[in-house]
N, C-alpha and C positions, 0 to 999 in steps of 0.2 A: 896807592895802587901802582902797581909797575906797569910802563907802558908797553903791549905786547907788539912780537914781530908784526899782525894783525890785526886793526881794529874792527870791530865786529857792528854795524850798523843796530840802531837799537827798532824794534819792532815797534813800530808808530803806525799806525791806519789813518789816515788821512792826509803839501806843498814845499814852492823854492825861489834862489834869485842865483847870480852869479855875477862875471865882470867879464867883461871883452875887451879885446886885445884885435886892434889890427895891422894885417901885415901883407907881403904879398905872398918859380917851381922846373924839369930835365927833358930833352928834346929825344925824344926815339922814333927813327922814321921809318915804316915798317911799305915793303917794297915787295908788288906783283907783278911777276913779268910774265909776257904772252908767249906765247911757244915760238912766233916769226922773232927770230935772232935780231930784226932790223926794228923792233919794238920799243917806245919808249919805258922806262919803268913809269908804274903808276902808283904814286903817293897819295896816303890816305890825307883826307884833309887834317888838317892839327884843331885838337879841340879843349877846349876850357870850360872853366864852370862861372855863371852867373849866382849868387849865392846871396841869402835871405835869411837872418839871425834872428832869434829873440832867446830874453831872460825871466822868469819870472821868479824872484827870490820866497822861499822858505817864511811863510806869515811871520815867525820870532826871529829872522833873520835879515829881517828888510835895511836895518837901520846901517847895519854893515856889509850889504849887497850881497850875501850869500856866499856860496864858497866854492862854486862850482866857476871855470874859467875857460875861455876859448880862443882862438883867434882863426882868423882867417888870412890867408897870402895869394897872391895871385900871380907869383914865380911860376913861370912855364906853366901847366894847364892849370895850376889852384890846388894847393894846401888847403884843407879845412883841421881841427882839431879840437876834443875838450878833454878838458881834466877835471875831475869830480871832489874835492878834498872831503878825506875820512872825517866824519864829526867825532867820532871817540877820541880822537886830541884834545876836545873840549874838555874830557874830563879831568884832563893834566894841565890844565890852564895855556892850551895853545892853540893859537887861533888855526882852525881848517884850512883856514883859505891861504894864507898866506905859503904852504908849498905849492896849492895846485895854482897859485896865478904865479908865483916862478920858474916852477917846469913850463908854463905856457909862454912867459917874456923868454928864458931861455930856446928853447924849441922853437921860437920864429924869431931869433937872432940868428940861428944855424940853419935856416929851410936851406937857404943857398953857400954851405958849408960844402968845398971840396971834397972831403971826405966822409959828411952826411952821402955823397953820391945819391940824391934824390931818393934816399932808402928809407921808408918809415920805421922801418924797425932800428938801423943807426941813429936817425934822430932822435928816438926815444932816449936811445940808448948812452949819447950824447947829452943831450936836454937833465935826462937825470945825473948824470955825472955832475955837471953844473949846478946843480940847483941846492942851496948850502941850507936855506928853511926848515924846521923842525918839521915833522908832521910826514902825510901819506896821501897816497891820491890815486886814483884811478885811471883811464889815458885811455885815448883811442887818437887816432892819428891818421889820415887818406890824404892820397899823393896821386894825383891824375896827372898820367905821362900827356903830352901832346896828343901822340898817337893815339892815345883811349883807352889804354893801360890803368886802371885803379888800383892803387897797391896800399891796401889797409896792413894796420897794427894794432893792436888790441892788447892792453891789460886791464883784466879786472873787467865792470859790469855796464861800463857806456857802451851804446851801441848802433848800429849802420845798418841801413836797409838800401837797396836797388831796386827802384822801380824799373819795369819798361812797358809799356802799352795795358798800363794800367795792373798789372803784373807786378809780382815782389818774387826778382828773381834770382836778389842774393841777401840773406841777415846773418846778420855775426849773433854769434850765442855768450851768454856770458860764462867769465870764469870764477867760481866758486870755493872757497877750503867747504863752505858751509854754508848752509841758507842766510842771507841779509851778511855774509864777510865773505869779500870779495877778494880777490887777488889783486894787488897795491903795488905800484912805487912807492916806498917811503925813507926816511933819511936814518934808519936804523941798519945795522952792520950786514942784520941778517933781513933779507926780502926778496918778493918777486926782482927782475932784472928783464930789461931788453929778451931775453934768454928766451924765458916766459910767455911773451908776447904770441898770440895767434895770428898769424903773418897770411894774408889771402892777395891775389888778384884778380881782378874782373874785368875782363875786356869789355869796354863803353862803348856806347855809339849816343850818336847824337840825340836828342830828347829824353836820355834817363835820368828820373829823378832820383838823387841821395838825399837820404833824410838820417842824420845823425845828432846824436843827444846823450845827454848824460841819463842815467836811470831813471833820474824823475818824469821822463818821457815816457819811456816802454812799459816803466811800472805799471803805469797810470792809461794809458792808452793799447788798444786791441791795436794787432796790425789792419784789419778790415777798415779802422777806423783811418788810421795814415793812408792805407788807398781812397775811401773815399773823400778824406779832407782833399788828398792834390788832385783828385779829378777834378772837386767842385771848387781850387784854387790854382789858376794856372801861374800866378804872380809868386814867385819863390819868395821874396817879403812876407805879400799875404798869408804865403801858405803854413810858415813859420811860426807867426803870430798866433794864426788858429790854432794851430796844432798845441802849441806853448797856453794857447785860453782852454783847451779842451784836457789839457792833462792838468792845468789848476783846477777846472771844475770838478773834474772824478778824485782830485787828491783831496778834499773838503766833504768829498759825500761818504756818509758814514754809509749810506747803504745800497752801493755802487757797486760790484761785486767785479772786482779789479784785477789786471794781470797779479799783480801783487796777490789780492788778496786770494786770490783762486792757486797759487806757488804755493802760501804760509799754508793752507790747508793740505796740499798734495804732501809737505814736509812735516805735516804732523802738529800745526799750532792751528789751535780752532777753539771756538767758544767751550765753558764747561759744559760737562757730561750732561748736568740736570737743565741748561739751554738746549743742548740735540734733541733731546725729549718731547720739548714745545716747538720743534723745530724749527729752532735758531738758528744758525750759523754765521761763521766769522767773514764777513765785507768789509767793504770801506776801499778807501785809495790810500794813497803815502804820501806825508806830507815827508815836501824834499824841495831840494835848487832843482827847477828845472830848467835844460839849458837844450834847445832847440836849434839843428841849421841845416838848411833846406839847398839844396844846390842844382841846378839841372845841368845839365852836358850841351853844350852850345858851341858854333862852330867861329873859329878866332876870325 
């Protein structure tokens, strides 16, 4: 089998693990002056994020930690990032993980790269150029200026949410060629690039929650459900952890009727004809790495 520009995720209804990487981010001081000429300027305070991990590997993938990778930095207001590696490599005898935990050691050797200029879409951009691994991976990448500035990147199907006052009041969407193949970095001639990337900013303030993750999170989990886990978790650790136990749980239950599974149907994969009948239908979760980090917006 030739290996294609894209690998195409295999349709599985039912978990994950991954590896971390940590690490430590650009100053922009954003200035309101009063109409009296003799006025000092007034500088918003500088703010950073306090930040909460967890991993839970793939049930057939535990023994090798999974394939999904992240790291954290805490340069100027806090880097977060993960990379998701493609399992269709598997079928060519190469191991997943091993590009997406290079783009991740690469990517936070360069957070504080002059010419990164605090940009997530350069880092990416950068990070993949380095990264010499066989294989492909998915990427999300958030850059919180001092000032409160969040400047996401996005390839492919991990994904970011913004809370505020219990509110979700920004999520990145994924990118798709096709249901279950996502849009990739990978170390083939021809692929996604930096290019690619869906490039956002979100002006922050103090006490909003980011909760970002690799797919095995959003698959698996409602958004109602990430608002109500960090209302009923204020501890960004805790809240983490839960959130990574509650998208194990729905990725194990065959009859959990999942963001996933509720997708696979809208695109046309659902139980046979003579199952509708008896009025069956196609459930379950996705088993996957699931990779989880929880951040809140806090003042330096």
């Amino acid at each position: 089998m030739e290996v294609t520009v894209s690998y195409c995720r295999h349709h599985q209804f039912l978990s994950s693990y991954g590896i971390a990487i940590q690490l430590p981010r650009k100053k922009l001081m954003s200035f309101i002056r009063c109409s009296s000429p003799q006025s000092s300027p007034v500088v918003r305070p500088e703010l950073t994020i306090r930040v909460g991990t967890q991993l839970i590997p793939h049930p057939k993938k535990v023994a090798k930690g999974g394939e999904d990778a992240f790291f954290v930095s805490s340069y100027n207001g806090g880097v977060i990032a993960v990379a998701d590696g493609v399992s269709g490599w598997a079928e060519k005898d190469v191991d997943p993980a091993q590009f997406s935990r290079e783009l991740m050691r690469k990517a936070s050797s360069l957070v504080e790269d002059e010419e990164v200029n605090y940009d997530p879409r350069i880092l990416v951009r950068k990070a993949h150029a380095a990264t010499s691994s066989t294989g492909s991976a998915t990427v999300i990448v958030s850059m919180l200026d001092k000032s409160g500035i969040l400047k996401i990147a996005n390839v492919g199907d991990c994904g970011l949410r913004v809370i505020r006052k219990g509110q979700i009041i920004f999520s990145t969407f994924p990118q798709e060629h096709y249901f279950d193949c996502p849009y990739q970095l990978s170390s083939e001639a021809v692929t996604q690039t930096y290019l690619d990337a869906t490039v956002t900013s979100v002006d922050s303030v103090k006490g909003d929650i980011i909760v970002m993750g690799s797919d095995g999170l959003f698959d698996n989990v409602f958004d109602h459900e990430i608002l109500s886990t960090i209302a009923n978790h204020q501890d960004v650790v805790e809240a983490a952890k839960v959130l990574a136990d509650v998208a194990y749980k729905h990725s194990v239950d065959f009859y959990f009727e999942s963001p996933y599974s509720l997708k696979a149907r809208t695109r046309g994969f659902d139980v046979p004809w003579w199952k509708k009948l008896l009025g069956q239908k196609l459930t379950g979760g996705k088993m996957d790495d699931i990779t989880v980090i929880v951040a809140e917006v806090v003042g330096n």
